[in-house]
VMD Tcl script that draws the C-alpha trace (Angstrom):
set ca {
  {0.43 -6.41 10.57}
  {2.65 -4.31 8.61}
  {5.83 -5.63 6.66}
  {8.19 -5.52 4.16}
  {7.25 -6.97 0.47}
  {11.06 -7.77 -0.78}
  {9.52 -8.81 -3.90}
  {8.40 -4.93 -4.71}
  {11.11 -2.69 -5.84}
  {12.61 0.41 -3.52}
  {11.40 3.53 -4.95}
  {13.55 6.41 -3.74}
  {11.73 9.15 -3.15}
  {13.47 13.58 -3.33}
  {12.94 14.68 0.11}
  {13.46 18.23 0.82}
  {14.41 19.27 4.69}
  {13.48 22.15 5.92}
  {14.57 23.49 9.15}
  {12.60 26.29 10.86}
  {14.07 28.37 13.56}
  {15.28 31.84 14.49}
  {18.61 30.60 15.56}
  {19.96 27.58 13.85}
  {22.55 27.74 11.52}
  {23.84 25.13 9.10}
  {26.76 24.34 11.69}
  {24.30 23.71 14.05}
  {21.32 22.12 12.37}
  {21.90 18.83 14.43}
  {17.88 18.15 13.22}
  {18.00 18.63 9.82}
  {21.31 16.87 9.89}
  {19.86 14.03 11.74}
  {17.03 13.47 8.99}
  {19.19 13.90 6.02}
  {21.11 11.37 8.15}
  {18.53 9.26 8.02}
  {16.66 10.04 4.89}
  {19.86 9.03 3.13}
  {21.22 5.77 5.23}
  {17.44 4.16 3.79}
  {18.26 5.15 0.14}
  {16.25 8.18 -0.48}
  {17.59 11.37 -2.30}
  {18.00 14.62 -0.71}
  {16.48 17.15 -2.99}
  {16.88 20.25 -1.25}
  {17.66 21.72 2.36}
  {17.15 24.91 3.88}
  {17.17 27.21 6.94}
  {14.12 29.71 7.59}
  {13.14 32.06 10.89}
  {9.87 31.68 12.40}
  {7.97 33.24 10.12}
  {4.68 32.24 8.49}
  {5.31 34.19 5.27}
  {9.12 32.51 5.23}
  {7.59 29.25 5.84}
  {5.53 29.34 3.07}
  {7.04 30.78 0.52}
  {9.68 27.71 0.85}
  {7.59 25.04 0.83}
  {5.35 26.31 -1.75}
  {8.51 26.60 -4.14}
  {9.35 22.93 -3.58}
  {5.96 21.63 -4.23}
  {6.59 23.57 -7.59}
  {9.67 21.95 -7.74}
  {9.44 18.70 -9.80}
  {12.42 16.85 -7.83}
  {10.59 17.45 -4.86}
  {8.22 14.43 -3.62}
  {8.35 15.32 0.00}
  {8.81 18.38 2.29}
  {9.86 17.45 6.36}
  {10.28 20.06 8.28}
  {11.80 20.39 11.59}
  {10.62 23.06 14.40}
  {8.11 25.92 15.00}
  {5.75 23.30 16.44}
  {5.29 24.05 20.10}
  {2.84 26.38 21.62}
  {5.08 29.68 21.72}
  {4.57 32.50 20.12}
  {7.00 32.40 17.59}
  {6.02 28.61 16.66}
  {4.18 28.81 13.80}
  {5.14 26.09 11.60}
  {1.50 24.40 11.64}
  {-0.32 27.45 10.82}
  {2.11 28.08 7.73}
  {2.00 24.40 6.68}
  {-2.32 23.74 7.56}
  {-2.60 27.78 4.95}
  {-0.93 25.08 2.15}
  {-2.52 21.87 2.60}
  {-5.29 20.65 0.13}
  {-5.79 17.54 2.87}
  {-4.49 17.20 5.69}
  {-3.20 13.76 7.24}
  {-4.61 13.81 10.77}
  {-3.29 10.73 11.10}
  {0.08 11.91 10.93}
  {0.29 14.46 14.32}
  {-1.94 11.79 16.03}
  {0.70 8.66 15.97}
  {3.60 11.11 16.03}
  {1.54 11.81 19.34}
  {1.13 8.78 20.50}
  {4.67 7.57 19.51}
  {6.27 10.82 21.95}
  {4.37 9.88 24.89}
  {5.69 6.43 25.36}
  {8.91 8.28 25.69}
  {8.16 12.00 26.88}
  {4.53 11.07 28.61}
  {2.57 14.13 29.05}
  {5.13 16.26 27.64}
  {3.67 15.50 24.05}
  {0.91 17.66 24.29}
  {3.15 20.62 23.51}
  {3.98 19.19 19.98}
  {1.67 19.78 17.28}
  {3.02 17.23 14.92}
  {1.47 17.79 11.25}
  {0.88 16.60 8.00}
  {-0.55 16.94 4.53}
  {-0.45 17.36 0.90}
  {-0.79 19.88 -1.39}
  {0.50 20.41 -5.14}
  {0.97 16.38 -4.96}
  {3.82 16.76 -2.43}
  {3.70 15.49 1.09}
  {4.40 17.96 3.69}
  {5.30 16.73 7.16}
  {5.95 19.27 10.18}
  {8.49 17.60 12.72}
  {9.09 19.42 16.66}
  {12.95 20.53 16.77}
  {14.72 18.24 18.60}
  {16.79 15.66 16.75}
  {14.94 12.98 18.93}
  {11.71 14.18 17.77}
  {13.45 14.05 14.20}
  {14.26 10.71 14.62}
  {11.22 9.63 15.96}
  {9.21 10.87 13.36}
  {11.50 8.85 10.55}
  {12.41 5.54 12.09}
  {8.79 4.59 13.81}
  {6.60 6.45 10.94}
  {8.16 8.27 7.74}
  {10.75 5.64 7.15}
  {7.84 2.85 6.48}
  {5.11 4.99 4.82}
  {7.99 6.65 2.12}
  {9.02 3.25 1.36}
  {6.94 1.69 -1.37}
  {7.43 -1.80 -0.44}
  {5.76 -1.64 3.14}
  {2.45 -3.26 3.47}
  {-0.58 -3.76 3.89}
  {-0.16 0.25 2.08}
  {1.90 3.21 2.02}
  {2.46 6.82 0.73}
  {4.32 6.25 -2.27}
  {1.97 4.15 -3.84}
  {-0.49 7.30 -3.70}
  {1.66 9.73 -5.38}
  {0.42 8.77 -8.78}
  {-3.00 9.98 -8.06}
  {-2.12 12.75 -5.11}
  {-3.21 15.29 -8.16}
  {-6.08 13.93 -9.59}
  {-8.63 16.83 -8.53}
  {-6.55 19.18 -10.27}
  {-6.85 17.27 -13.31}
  {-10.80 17.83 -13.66}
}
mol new
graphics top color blue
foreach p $ca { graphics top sphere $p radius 0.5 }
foreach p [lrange $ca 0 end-1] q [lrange $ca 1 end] { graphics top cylinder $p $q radius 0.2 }
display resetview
């Protein structure tokens, strides 16, 4: 059973939010404004934000210049997840991963269908690492957002959740680059 140690420390982690769409603007970003939303209200630090088309050469090039950046522990991104043509968010994310967290589109899966049922096959939900930054692909919806934070990211980003979590591992995310 999973909890919260209140004897461990909260480590705030930089998240960066990254938004991917061909027309969202910053007025109208309600899912990137729902995860810095969130992101913030539990005490993490918003490290960076941005807006990109559906593009898997935009796509990269962002996220590759936040795993550079040092402030940058953790890259969610919202939209370019469905099965459309233009939704290419996985395939730009899976090009950048050194491992990817199956685990990750599986409960975020699992966690849609209690409330979308059969819907949820359309999302393809990812995540990884590379670089020793966590990468998380999101759907667009601020629900999906949400959903994503509150029922997975908000417990694994927060070092005192047991019986483990994601923070604990970013000491050692880079230790094959070391050899």
């Amino acid at each position: 059973m999973s909890r919260i140690d209140e004897t461990r420390p909260f480590l705030p982690v930089g998240i960066a939010v990254l938004t991917v769409s061909d027309t969202r603007t910053a007025a109208t970003d309600k899912s990137g404004d729902t995860l810095v939303e969130l992101l913030k209200r539990d005490g993490h630090r918003l490290a960076a934000r941005a807006i990109v088309k559906d593009d898997v050469a935009a796509i990269t090039a962002q996220v590759k210049t936040w795993i550079d950046d040092q402030h940058v522990d953790v890259v969610i991104s919202t939209g370019g997840t469905g099965v459309t043509g233009r939704d290419v968010t996985p395939e730009a994310f899976e090009s950048i991963f050194e491992k990817k967290i199956d685990g990750f589109g599986e409960l975020f899966r699992w966690i849609s269908y209690q409330k979308i049922k059969t819907s949820t096959i359309q999302s393809r939900a990812t995540g990884g690492v590379a670089g020793g930054t966590y990468l998380f692909a999101l759907p667009g919806s601020p629900g999906a957002a949400r959903d994503g934070w509150e029922e997975i990211l908000k417990w694994q980003l927060d070092y005192r959740h047991l019986p483990c979590n994601l923070v604990e591992l970013m000491p050692r995310l880079t230790e094959h680059l070391l050899k």
